[in-house]
C-alpha positions as CSV (number, residue, x, y, z in Angstrom):
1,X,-0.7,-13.5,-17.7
2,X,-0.4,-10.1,-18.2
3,X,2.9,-9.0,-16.3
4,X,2.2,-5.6,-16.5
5,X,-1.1,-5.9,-15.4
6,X,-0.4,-7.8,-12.8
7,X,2.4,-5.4,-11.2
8,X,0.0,-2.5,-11.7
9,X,-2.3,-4.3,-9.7
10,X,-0.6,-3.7,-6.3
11,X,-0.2,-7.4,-5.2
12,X,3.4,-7.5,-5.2
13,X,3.3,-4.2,-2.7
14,X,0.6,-6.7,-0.5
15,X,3.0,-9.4,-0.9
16,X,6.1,-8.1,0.3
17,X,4.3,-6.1,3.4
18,X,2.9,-9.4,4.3
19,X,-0.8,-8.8,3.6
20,X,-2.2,-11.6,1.3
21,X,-3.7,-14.7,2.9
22,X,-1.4,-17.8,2.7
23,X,-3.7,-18.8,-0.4
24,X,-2.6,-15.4,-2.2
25,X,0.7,-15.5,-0.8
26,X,1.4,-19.2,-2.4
27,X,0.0,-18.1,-5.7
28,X,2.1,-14.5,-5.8
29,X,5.0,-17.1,-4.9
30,X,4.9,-19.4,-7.5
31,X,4.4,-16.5,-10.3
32,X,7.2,-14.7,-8.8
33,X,9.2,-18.3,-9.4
34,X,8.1,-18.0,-12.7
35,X,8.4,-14.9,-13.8
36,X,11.8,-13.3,-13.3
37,X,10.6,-9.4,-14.0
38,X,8.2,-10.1,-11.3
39,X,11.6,-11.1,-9.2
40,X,13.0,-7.8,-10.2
41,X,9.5,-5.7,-9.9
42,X,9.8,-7.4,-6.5
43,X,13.1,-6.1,-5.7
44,X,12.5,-2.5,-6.7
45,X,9.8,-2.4,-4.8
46,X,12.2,-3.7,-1.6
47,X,14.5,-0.7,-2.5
48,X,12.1,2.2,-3.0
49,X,10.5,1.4,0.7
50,X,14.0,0.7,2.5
51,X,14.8,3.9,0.5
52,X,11.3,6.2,1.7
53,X,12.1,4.5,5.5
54,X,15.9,6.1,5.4
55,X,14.3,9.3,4.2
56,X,11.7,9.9,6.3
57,X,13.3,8.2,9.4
58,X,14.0,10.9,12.3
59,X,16.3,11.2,15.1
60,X,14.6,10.3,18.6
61,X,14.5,13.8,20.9
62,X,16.7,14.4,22.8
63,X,16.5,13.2,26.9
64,X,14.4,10.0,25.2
65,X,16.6,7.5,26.4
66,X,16.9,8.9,30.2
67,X,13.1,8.5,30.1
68,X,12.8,5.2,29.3
């Protein structure tokens, strides 16, 4: 397997937001079992989107929570 490849690919980004079938899922599993920088590929990608989510998140207007 070509690790490089295989993060360039985008799977890992499908994996973590849930999008793979169960069959894909299993099989992203077991490589990333197998293959520790896929582990660590994993992780960054957990930190750059908890990262982008703090960035971008905004504060609700105010009167929001009277409304609801």
């Amino acid at each position: 397997m070509d690790i490089r490849q295989y993060i360039d690919s985008g799977i890992l980004e499908a994996y973590f937001l849930g999008s793979l079938s169960p069959e894909e899922d299993a099989l992203v599993a077991a490589n990333i079992a197998t293959h520790p920088e896929l582990a660590e590929e994993l992780r960054n990608i957990e930190n750059t989107l908890l990262q982008l989510s703090s960035t971008l998140a905004t504060d609700p207007p105010p009167g929001l929570q009277d409304k609801i």
